[in-house]
C-alpha positions in Angstrom: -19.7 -0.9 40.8 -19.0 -1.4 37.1 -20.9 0.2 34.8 -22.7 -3.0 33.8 -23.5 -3.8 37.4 -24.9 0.0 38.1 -26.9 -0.1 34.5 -28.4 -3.6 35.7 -29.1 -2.7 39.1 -32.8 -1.0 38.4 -34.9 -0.8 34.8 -35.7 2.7 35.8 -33.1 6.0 36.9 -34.6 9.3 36.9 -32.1 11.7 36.6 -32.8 14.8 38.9 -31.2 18.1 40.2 -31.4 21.7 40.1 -32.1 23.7 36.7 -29.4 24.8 34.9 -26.6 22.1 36.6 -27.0 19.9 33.6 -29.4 17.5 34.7 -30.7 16.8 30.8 -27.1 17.1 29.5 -26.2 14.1 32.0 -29.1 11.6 31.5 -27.9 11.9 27.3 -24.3 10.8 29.1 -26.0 8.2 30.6 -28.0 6.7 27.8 -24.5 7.0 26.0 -22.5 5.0 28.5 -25.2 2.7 28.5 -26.1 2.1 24.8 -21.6 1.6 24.8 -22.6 -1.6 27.3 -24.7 -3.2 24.8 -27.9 -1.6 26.3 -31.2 -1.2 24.4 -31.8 2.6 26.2 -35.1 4.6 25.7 -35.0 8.3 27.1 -38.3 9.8 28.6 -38.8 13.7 29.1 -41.7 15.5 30.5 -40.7 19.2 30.2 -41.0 20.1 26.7 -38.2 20.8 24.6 -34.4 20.3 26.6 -32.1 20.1 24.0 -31.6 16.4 24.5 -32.1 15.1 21.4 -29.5 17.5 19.6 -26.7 16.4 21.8 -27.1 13.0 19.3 -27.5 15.0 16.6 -31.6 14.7 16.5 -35.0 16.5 16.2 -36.9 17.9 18.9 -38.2 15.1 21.0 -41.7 14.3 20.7 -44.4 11.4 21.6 -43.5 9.0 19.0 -40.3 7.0 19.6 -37.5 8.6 18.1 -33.8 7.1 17.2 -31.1 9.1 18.4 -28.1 6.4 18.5 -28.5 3.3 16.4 -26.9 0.0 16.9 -23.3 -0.4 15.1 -23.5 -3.1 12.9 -23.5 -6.4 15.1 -24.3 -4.6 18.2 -27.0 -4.9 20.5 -27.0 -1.1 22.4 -29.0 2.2 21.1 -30.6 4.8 22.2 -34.3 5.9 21.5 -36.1 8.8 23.1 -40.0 10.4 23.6 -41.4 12.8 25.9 -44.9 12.3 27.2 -47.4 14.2 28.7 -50.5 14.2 30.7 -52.9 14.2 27.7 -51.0 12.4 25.8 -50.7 9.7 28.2 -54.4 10.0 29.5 -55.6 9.3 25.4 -53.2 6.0 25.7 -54.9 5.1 29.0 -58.2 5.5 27.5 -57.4 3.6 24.5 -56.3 0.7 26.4 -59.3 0.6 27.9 -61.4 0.4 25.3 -62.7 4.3 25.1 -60.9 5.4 21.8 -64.2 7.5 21.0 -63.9 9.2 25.0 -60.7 10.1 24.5 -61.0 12.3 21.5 -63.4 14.2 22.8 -61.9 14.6 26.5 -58.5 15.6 24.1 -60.6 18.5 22.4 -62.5 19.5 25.3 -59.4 20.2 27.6 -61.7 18.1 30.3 -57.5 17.3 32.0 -57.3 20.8 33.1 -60.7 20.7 34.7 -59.4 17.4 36.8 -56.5 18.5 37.3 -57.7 21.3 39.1 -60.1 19.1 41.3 -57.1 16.4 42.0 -53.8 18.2 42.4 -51.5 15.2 41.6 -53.5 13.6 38.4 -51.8 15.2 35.8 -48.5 13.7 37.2 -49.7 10.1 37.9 -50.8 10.2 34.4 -47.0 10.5 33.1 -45.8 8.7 35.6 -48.2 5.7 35.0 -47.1 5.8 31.3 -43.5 5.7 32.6 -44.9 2.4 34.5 -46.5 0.5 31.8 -43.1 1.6 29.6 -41.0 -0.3 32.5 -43.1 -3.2 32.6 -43.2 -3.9 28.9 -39.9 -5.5 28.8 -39.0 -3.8 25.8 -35.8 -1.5 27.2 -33.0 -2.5 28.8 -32.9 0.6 30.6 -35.4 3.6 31.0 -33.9 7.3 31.9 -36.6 9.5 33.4 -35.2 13.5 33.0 -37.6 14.8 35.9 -38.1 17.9 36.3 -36.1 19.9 38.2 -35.3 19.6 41.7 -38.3 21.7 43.1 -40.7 20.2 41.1 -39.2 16.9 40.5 -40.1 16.1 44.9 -44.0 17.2 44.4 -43.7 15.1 40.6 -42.6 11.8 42.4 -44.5 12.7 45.7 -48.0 12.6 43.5 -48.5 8.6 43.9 -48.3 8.6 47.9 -50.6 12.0 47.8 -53.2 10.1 45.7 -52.9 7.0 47.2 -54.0 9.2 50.7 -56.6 11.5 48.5 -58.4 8.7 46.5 -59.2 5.4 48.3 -60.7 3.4 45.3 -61.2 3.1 41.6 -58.4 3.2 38.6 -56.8 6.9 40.0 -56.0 4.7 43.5 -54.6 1.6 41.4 -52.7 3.7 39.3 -50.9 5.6 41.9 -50.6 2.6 43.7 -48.8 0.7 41.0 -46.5 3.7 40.5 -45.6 3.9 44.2 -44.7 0.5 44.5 -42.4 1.3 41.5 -40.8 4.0 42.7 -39.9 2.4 45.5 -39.0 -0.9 44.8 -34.5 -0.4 44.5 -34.6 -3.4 41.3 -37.1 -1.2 39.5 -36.1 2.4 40.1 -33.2 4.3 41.4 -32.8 8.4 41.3 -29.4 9.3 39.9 -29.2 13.3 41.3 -27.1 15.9 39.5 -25.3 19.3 41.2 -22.4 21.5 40.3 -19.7 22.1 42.8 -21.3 24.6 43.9 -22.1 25.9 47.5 -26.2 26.8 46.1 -26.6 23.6 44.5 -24.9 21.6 46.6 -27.2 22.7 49.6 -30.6 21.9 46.8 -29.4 18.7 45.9 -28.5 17.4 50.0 -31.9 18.4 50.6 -33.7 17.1 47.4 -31.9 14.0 48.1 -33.1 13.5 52.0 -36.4 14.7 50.6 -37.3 11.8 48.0 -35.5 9.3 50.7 -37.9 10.6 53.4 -41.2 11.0 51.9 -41.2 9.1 48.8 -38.7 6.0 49.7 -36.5 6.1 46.9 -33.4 4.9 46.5 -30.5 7.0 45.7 -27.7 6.0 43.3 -24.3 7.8 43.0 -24.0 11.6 42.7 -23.2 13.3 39.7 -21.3 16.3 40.2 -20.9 18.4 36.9 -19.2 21.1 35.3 -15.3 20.3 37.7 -12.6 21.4 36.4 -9.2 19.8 36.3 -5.9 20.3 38.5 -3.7 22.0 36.2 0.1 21.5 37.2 2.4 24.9 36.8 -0.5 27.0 38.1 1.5 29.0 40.6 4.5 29.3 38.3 4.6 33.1 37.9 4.2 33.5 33.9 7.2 35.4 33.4 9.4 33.2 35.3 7.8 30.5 33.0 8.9 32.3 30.2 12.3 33.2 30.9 12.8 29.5 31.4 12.3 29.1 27.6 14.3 31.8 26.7 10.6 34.3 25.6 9.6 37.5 27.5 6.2 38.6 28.2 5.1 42.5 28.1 3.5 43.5 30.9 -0.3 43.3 29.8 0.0 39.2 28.8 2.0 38.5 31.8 -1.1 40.5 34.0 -3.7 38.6 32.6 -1.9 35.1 32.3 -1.5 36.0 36.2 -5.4 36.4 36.9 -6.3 33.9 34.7 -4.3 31.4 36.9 -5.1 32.9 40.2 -9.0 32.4 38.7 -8.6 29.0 38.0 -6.9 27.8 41.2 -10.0 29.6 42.9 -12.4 27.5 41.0 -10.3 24.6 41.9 -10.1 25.4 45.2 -13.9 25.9 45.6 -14.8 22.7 43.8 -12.7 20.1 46.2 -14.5 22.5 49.5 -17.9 22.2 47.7 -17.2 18.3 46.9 -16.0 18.1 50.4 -19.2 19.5 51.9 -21.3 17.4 50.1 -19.6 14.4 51.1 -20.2 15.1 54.3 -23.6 15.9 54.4 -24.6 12.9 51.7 -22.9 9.5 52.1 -23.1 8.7 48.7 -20.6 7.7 45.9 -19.9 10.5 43.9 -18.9 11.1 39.8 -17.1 13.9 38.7 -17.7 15.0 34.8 -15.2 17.6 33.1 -16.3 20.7 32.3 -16.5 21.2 28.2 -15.4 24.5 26.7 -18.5 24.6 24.8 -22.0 26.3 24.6 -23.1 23.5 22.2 -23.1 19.8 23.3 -23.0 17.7 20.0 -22.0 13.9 19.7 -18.3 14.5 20.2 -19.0 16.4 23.6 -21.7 13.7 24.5 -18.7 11.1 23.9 -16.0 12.5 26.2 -19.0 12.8 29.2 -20.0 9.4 28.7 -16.5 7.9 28.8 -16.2 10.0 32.2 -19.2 8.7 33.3 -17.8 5.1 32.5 -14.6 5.6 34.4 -16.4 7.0 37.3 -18.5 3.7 37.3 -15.4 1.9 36.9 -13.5 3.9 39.7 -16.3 3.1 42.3 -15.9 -0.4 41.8 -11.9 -0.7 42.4 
């Protein structure tokens, strides 16, 4: 698919994987990629602060709509973001529905957290049915959901089904019952799950995956598999035969560590294509490698090189 075709093919990813694989890090390269197609992109978190918004150079993400990638002059694609939560997104409901008064007052009195408590599930449908009326306004090109992660993420998009069997009428059963059909309709929504090459995440992600397939029926879109690092030709040149070759001799302590630094790397190499290998295996899906960056601090640049990967990746699973 091209990346046009895959950024077409639903209004809705959500973008989901273990913590700490670089699940937020690759929905920003996707809204990137996609903003580069022309695409009118808005972001969604529902975590709290993830250090998306700085990857464009932005503020901390909150409810209001927030402009991290404007169009270029004559162009059509940008990138907005928000996050939402469950009393946020309960005030909203309530407004639409003609209670603005009700909705102050359930804000101050905390009355979520006594629901909550009573429906396990309601805090969830509430952010997810915000995420609903988002996707049916029309008014994005392409929504990017960065879902919890992977633990949470499975009981987050399992909350419609579970209230749909809990609650049999009223606005909490058409609510969860608009979500659902959502979630699982492959024009609307597709998940888009994230691992590193890995053997721990690898096994989280093959069984998050078989997970949302099984019991919420969603559709699963290519893999992204983060943080691989490149072949390097010359690796298992020994370093002082390398430098002999251009007339330079080592001392003993640079040619020791150039040596372990090259055994380390072809390890990691080595691991990667087994751990890329095995998840092939166990997940027929298409798979996406991104590089690894040499940096603690994403910033535009970084987001750049990631979204051009992404691109090519797109591109390469079309050929």
């Amino acid at each position: 698919m091209d990346p046009e075709q895959f950024f077409a093919a639903s209004r809705l990813v959500i973008v989901a994987g273990k913590g700490g694989v670089g699940k937020t890090t690759v929905t920003a390269a996707l809204a990137r990629a996609a903003a580069g197609v022309g695409l009118r992109v808005l972001v969604i978190e529902v975590e709290g602060k993830s250090g998306l918004a700085s990857m464009f150079g932005g503020n901390d993400l909150m409810y209001d709509e927030q402009v991290l990638l404007a169009p270029v002059e004559g162009g059509r694609g940008e990138v907005r973001a928000r996050t939402i939560t469950a009393d946020q997104a309960l005030v909203d409901y309530l407004h639409d529905h003609g209670l603005r008064r009700l909705s102050g007052r359930l804000a101050r009195t905390g009355v979520l957290d006594v629901v909550s408590t009573a429906a396990p599930g309601i805090e969830d449908i509430l952010v997810l049915g915000k995420v609903k009326q988002l996707e049916r306004s029309g008014q994005f090109d392409l929504l990017l959901l960065d879902a919890p992660a992977a633990g949470h993420a499975v009981t987050f998009l399992q909350s419609a089904r579970g209230l749909l069997d809990a609650v049999s009428v009223g606005p909490i059963h058409a609510q969860a019952k608009d979500v659902l059909e959502m979630l699982t309709d492959p024009t609307r929504c597709q998940v888009v799950l994230v691992t590193l090459p890995e053997e721990t995440p690898v096994n989280e992600l093959v069984d998050t995956a078989y997970r949302l397939e099984d019991r919420v029926g969603l559709s699963l879109g290519p893999v992204v598999v983060n943080g691989c690092s490149a072949d390097l030709a010359g690796l298992a040149v020994d370093p002082a035969d390398a430098a002999a070759a251009i007339g330079e001799v080592l001392d003993d302590a640079t040619t020791d560590a150039l040596r372990r630094a090259a055994a380390f790397r072809r390890s990691r190499v080595e691991l990667q294509h087994e751990q890329v290998g095995r998840l092939a295996e166990r997940l027929p899906l298409p798979q996406i490698e991104l590089p690894f960056l040499f940096t603690s601090a994403l910033g535009p640049a970084e987001l750049d090189i990631l979204a051009a990967a992404l691109t090519g990746g797109l591109r390469t699973l079309a050929a």
